[in-house]
C-alpha positions as CSV (number, residue, x, y, z in Angstrom):
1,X,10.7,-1.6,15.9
2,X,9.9,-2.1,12.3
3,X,6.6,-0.1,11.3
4,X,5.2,1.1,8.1
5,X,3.9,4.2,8.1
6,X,1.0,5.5,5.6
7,X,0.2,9.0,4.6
8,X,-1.7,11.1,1.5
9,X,-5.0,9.4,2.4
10,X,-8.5,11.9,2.5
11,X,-11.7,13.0,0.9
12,X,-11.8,13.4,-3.1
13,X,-14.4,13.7,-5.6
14,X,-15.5,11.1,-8.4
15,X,-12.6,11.3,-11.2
16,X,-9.7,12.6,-9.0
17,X,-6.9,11.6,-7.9
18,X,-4.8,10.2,-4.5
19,X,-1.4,9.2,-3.8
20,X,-0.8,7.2,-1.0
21,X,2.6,6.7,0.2
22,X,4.0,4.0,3.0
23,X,7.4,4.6,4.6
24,X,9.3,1.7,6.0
25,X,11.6,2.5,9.2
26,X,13.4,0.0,11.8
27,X,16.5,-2.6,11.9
28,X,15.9,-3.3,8.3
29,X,17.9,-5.1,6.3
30,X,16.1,-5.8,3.1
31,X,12.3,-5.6,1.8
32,X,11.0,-8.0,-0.3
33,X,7.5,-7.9,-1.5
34,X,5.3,-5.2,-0.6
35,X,1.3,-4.7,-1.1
36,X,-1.5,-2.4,-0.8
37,X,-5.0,-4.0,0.8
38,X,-7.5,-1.9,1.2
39,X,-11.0,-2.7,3.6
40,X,-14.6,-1.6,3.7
41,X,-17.0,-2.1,6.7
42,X,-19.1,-5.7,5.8
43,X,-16.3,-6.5,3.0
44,X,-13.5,-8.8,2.9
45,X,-10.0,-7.2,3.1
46,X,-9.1,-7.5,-0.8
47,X,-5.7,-7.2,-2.3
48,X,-5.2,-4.2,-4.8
49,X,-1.8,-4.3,-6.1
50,X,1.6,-5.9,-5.3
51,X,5.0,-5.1,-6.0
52,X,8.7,-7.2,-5.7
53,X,11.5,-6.2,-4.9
54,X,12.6,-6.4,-8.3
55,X,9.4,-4.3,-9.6
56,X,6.8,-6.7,-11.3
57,X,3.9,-5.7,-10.3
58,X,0.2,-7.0,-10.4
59,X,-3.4,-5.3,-9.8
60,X,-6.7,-6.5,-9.2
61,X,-8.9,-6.6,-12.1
62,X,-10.8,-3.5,-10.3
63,X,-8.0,-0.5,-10.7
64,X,-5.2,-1.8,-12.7
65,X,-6.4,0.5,-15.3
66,X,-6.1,3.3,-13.0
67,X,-4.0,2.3,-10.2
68,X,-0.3,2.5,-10.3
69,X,2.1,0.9,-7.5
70,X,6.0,1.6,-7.6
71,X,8.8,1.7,-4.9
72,X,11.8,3.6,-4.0
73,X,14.3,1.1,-2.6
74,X,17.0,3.2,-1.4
75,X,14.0,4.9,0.9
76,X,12.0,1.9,1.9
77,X,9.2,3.3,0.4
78,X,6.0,2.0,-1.4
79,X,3.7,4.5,-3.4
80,X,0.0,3.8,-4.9
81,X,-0.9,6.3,-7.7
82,X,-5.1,6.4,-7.8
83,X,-6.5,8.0,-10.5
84,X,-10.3,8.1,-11.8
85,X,-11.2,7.3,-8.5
86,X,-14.6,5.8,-7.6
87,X,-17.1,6.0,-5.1
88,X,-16.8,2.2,-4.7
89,X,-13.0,2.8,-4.3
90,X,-13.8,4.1,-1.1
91,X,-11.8,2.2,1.9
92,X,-9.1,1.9,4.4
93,X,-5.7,1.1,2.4
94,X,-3.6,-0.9,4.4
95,X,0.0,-1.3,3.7
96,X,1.6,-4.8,3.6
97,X,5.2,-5.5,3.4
98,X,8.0,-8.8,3.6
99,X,10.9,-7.6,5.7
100,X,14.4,-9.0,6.7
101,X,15.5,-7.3,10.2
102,X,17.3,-7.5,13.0
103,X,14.6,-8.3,15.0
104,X,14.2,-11.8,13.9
105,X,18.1,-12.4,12.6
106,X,17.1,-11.8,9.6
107,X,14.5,-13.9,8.7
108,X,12.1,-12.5,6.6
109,X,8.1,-11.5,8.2
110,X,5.1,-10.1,7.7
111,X,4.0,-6.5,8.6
112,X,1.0,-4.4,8.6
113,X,0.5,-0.2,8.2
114,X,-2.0,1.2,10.1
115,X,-4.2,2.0,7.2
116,X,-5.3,5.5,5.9
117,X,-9.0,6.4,4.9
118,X,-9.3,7.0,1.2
119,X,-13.2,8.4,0.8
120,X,-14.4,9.0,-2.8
121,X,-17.7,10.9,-2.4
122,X,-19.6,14.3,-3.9
């Protein structure tokens, strides 16, 4: 029963700002690297940011001037700060994340949020 969960997604104007967050919950036992993808209808799903466990983090040459990614390990949690959003920023952001659990002894997998619409529009 690991899931992610993603919230703060919704409509905002040219120049503002969003914060998405995406809560981890389950058997977990530790989260490695997490990510945030985001999708447009006729558009490949593209990675916008990442984050490790111990905090690097990297940005697509798109947003990392305006994008910010962090965690909160002791709540499983993965944040994406959007500022000067765009129209083209608009998108379902998906949340991505490595996890250790019980449900597979411990051996680390791949999970998926369920994606929250970010639209960027007049």
């Amino acid at each position: 029963q690991v899931q992610l969960v993603e919230s703060g997604g919704g409509l905002v104007q040219p120049g503002g700002s969003l914060r998405l967050s995406c809560a981890a919950s389950g058997s977990i036992f530790s989260i490695n690297t997490m990510r945030w993808y985001r999708q447009t209808p006729g558009k490949d799903r593209e990675l916008v940011a990442t984050i490790t466990r111990g905090g690097s983090t990297n940005y697509s040459d798109s947003v990392e001037d305006r994008f910010t990614i962090s965690r909160d390990n002791a709540k499983n949690t993965v944040y994406l700060q959007m500022n000067s959003l765009k129209p083209e920023d608009t998108a379902v952001y998906y949340c991505n994340a490595d996890i250790r659990s019980r449900e597979y002894g411990y051996s680390s997998r791949n999970y998926w949020g369920q994606g929250t619409q970010v639209t960027v529009s007049s």
